[in-house]
C-alpha positions in Angstrom: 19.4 65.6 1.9 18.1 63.3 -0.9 16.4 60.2 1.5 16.6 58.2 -2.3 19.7 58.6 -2.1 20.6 57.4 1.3 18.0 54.6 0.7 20.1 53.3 -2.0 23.5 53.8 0.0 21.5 51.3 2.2 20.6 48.6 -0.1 23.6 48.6 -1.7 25.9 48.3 1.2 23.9 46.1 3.8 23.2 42.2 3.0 20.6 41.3 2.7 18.2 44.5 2.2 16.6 46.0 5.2 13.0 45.7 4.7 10.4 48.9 5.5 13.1 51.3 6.3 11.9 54.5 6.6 14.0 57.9 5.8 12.8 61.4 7.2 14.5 65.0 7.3 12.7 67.3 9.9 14.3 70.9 9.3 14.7 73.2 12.2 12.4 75.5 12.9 14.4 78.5 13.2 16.4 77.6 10.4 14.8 75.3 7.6 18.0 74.9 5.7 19.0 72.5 9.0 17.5 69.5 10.5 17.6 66.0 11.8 17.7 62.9 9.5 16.0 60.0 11.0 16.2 56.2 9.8 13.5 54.0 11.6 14.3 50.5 10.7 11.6 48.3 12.4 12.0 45.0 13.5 13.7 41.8 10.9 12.7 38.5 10.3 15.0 36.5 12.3 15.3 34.8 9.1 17.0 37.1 7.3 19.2 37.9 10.4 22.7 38.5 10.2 23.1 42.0 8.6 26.7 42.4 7.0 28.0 45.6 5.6 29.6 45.1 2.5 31.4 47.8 1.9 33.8 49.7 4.0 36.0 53.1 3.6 39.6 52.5 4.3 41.8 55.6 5.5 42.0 57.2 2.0 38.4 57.6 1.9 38.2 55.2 -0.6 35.4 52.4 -0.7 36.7 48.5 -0.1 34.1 45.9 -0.8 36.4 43.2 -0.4 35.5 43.0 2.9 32.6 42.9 5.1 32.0 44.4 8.4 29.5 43.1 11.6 28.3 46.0 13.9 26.2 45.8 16.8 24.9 49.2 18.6 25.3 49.6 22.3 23.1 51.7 23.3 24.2 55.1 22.0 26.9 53.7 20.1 27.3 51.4 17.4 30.5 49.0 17.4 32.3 46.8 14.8 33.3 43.5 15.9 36.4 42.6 15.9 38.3 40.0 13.8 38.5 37.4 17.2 34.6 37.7 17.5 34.1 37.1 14.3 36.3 33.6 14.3 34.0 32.6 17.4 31.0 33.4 16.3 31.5 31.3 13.0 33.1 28.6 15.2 30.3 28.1 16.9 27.9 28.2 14.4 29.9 25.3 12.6 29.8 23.7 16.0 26.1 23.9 16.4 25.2 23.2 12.8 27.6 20.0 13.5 25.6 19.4 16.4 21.9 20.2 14.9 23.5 16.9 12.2 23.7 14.8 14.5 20.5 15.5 16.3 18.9 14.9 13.2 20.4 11.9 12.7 19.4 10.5 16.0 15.7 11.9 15.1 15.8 10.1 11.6 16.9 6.6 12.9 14.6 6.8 15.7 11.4 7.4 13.3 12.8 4.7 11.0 12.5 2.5 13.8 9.3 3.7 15.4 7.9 3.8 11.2 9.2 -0.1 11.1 7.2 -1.0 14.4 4.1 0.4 13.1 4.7 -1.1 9.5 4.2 -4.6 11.4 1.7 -3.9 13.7 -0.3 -2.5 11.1 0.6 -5.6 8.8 -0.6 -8.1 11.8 -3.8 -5.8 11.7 -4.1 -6.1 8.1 -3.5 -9.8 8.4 -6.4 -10.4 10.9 -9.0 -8.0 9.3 -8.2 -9.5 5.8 -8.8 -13.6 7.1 -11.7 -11.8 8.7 -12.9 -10.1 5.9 -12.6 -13.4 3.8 -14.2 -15.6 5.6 -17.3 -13.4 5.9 -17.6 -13.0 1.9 -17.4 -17.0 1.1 -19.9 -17.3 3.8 -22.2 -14.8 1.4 -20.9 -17.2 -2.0 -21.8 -20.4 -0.5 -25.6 -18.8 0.8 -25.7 -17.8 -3.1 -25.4 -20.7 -4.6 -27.1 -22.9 -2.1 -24.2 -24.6 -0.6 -23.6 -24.0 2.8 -25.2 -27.3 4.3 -23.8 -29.7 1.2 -20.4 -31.0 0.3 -18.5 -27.8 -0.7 -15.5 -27.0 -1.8 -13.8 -23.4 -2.1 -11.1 -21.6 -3.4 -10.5 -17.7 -2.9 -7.7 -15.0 -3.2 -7.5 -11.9 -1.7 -4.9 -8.5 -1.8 -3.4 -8.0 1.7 -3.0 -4.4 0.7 -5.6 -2.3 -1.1 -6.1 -2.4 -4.8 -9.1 -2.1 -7.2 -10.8 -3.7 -10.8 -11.0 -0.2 -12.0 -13.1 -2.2 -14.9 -14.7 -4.2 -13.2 -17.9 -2.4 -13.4 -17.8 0.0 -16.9 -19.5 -2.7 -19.3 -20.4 -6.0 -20.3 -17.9 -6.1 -22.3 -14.5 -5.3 -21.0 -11.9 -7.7 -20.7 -12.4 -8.4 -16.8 -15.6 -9.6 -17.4 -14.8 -11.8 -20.3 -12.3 -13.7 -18.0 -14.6 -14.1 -15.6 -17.4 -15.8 -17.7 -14.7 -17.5 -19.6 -12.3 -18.6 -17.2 -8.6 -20.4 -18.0 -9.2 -24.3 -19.1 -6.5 -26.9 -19.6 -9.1 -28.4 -22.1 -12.5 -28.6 -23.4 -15.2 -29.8 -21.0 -12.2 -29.9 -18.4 -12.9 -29.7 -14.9 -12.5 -25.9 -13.9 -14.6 -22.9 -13.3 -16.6 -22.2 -16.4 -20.4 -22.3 -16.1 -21.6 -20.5 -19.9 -23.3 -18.0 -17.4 -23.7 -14.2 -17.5 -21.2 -12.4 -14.6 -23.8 -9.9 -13.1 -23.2 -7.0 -11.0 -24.5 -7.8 -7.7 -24.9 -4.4 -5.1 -22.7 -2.6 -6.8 -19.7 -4.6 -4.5 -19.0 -7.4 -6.7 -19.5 -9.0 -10.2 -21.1 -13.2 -9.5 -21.5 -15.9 -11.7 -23.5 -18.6 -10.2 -25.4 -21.6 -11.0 -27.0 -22.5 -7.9 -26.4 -25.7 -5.9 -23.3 -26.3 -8.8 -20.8 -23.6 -8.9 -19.8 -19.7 -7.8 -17.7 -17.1 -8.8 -17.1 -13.9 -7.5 -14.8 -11.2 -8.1 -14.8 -7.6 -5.5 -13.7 -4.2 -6.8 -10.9 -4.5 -4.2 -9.8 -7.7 -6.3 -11.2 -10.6 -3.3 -11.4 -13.5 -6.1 -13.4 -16.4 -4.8 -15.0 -20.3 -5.9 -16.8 -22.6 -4.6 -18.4 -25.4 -6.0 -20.1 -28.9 -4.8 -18.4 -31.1 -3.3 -20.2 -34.5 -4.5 -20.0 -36.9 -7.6 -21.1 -33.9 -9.4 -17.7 -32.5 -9.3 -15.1 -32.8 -6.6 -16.1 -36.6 -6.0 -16.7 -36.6 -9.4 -17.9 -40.2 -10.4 -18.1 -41.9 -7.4 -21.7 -41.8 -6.7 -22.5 -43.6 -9.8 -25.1 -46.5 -9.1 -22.9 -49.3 -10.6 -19.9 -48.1 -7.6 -22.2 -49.2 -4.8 -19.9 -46.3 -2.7 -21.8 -45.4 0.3 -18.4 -42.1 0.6 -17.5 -39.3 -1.2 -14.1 -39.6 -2.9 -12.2 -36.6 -3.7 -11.2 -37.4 -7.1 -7.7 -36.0 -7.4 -7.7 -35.0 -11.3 -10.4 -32.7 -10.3 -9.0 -31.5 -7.3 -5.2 -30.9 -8.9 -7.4 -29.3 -12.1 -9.7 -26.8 -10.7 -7.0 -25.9 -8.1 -4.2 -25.1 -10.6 -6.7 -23.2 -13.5 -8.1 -21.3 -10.4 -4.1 -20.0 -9.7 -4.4 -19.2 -13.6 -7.5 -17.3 -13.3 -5.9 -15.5 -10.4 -3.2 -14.2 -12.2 -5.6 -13.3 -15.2 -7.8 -11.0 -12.4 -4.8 -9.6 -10.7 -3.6 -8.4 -13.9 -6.3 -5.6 -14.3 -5.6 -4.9 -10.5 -4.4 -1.2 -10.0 -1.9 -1.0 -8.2 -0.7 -4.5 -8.7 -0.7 -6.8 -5.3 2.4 -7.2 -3.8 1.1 -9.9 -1.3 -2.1 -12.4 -1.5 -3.4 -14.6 0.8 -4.5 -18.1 -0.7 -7.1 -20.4 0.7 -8.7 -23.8 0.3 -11.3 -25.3 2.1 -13.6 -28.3 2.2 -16.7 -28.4 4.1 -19.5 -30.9 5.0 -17.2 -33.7 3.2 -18.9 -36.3 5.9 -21.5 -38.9 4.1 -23.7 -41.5 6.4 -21.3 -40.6 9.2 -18.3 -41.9 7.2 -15.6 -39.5 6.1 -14.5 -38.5 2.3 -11.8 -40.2 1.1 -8.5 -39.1 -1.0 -5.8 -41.1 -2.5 -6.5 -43.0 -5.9 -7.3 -46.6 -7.3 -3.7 -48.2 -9.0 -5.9 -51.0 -10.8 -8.2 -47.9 -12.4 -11.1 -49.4 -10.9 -14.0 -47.3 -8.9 -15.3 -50.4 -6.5 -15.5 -49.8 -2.3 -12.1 -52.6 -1.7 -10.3 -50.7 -4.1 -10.5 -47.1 -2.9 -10.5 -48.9 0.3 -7.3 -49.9 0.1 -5.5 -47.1 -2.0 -7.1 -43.7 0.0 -7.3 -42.2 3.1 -10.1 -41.2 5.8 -10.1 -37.4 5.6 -9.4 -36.8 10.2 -12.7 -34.4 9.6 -15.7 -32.9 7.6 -13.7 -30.2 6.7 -10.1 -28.2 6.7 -9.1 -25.0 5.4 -5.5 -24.3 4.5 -3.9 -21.0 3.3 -0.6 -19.7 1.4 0.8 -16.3 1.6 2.1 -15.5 -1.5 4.9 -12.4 -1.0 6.2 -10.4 -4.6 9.9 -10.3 -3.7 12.3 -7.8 -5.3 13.6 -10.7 -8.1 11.1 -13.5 -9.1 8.4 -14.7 -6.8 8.0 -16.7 -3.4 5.4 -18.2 -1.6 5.1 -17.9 2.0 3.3 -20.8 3.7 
C-alpha cells in the first residue's frame, strides 16, 4: 500500500482537490503483511462543494474521463446518481441562479432609489448649511473692514460641494495670490476690486485683502470667495455726494454697479480655476445693506440729460422698497456648456 500513491489517484480523479485528506495503513497484528487502509477526509468549504469524479472505468477496465460521476454515501454505502438526478439538480440550480438575478435586480433598483432620496436630502442639507455658512463669513468681512453699520455693498461665491485652494497658502508668490492682489479690471483705475494691498493669511482659514472702511476681499481654502465694499459716493454711489450735487440720497451709480459685479464673476472664474476638484455647482450672492440716508432710500436708475442735480435723478431713478436686499444665483455645470439656475 503506497498512501502517495492513492493520494494522487485522489487529486487526479476528484474536482476540485480534497483538502487535508489524510491516508493511513494499520497492519494486523497477527499478520503485518495485512491491514486496514483508512481515508479521513474532514469537512469542505462549502465553497468548493460539489465534488465530481472525473474519471470513471467502464466494463473493460479501462479509464473514461469523458465523463464525470456524482456520488453521495448513504450511510454504509456510497451511490452514484443517476442521469435523471443529475438533469434536476442542474435545472434547479439554473432556476435559482435565475431567481438569485432577479432578486438582485430588485435589490439594485431599490438602492438606486433609496441612494437618489438621500442624494436630495443631503443636497437640501448642503443647501441650508452652505447659505448658513455664508452669511456667517461676510458677517466676519464686513466687521474687518469696518462696514457693518455703513452703506455696504457685497458680493461672494461659494462651492456647494467641497473643494480646496490647494495654493492658497504655500507662498507669497503663487499664482492664487497674485490674482487676488491683482484682480481682473476692464481698465485702468476702473471700478473693481483692486486695492495695491498685500493678501495676508489670516488664522490659517483664509487669505484677506482689506483696506478698512473702503474695500474687502477674502478667499477660504474651501474656495468661499467674497467682496464687499462701501456703499457711498466713495464707490457704489460713486459721485453723488459731491458738494456741487446738493443730493441729500445715495445713488447707486450703475456703471459701477454693472462693473464691479461683472469683473467680480471674472475673478470668480480666475479663483475657481485653482480649485481641486473643480465646482460643479456655486451659489452667487449680492446684497446691499444700510443703503438708507436721512431716512430717504438710495436711488437706481440713471440721468438721460448726463446731469447729477436732485430733479434729474428725481425723475429718471427709482426708491430702492428698502435699506437693503440680498439676491442669489445657483449656477449648475451641466454635462454640455453651462446654466445658471436662479
Amino acid at each position: 500500500m503506497n498512501p502517495e500513491q492513492w493520494g494522487e489517484i485522489l487529486r487526479s480523479w476528484i474536482y476540485p482537490a480534497l483538502q487535508g485528506v489524510t491516508i493511513r495503513w494499520y497492519p494486523s497484528a497477527s499478520d503485518p503483511q495485512k491491514g486496514i487502509v483508512a481515508l479521513y477526509i474532514p469537512k469542505q468549504s462549502p465553497a468548493q462543494r460539489p465534488f465530481l469524479v472525473t474519471r470513471t472505468i467502464d466494463e473493460q477496465g479501462k479509464q473514461a474521463g469523458a465523463v464525470f460521476g456524482y456520488f453521495e454515501r448513504r450511510q454504509a454505502q456510497v451511490l452514484p446518481h443517476a442521469v435523471q438526478d443529475l438533469h434536476a439538480v442542474l435545472q434547479n440550480g439554473a432556476r435559482y441562479d435565475d431567481v438569485v438575478n432577479q432578486q438582485l435586480d430588485d435589490m439594485r433598483r431599490m438602492m438606486q432609489r433609496l441612494l437618489s432620496e438621500r442624494e436630495h436630502e443631503a443636497q437640501a442639507i448642503i443647501q441650508r448649511n452652505v447659505s448658513a455658512l455664508l452669511s456667517e463669513r461676510i458677517e466676519q468681512a464686513l466687521t474687518a473692514v469696518n462696514l457693518k453699520e455703513k452703506p455696504a455693498f457685497i458680493l461672494a461665491a461659494m462651492p456647494m460641494q467641497p473643494v480646496s485652494i490647494p495654493t492658497l497658502f504655500t507662498s507669497t508668490q503663487a499664482e492664487i495670490v497674485h490674482v487676488l492682489e491683482h484682480p481682473p479690471q476692464l481698465r485702468p483705475h476702473g471700478f473693481g476690486w483692486r486695492t495695491e494691498e498685500r493678501a495676508r493669511i489670516v488664522q490659517g482659514q483664509l487669505r484677506r485683502v482689506v483696506v478698512p472702511e473702503y474695500k474687502i476681499l477674502d478667499l477660504w481654502m474651501d474656495g468661499t470667495l467674497i467682496v464687499a465694499g462701501i456703499g457711498d459716493g466713495s464707490f457704489l454711489a460713486w459721485g453723488s455726494n459731491r458738494p456741487q450735487r446738493n443730493l441729500d440720497f445715495l445713488f447707486i451709480n450703475p456703471v459701477v454697479l454693472i462693473e464691479s459685479t461683472y469683473v467680480f464673476a471674472e475673478l470668480s472664474k480666475q479663483v475657481f480655476n485653482f480649485a481641486q476638484p473643480r465646482p460643479r455647482a456655486i451659489e452667487y450672492k449680492i446684497e446691499l445693506r444700510n443703503m438708507t440716508v436721512n431716512g430717504k432710500p438710495c436711488k437706481l436708475g440713471r440721468p438721460l440729460d448726463g446731469s447729477w442735480s436732485s430733479r434729474s435723478l428725481g425723475i429718471h431713478s427709482h426708491d430702492a422698497p428698502a435699506s437693503g436686499a440680498a439676491f442669489s444665483v445657483k449656477w449648475e455645470e451641466a454635462e454640455r456648456g453651462s446654466v445658471l439656475a436662479c
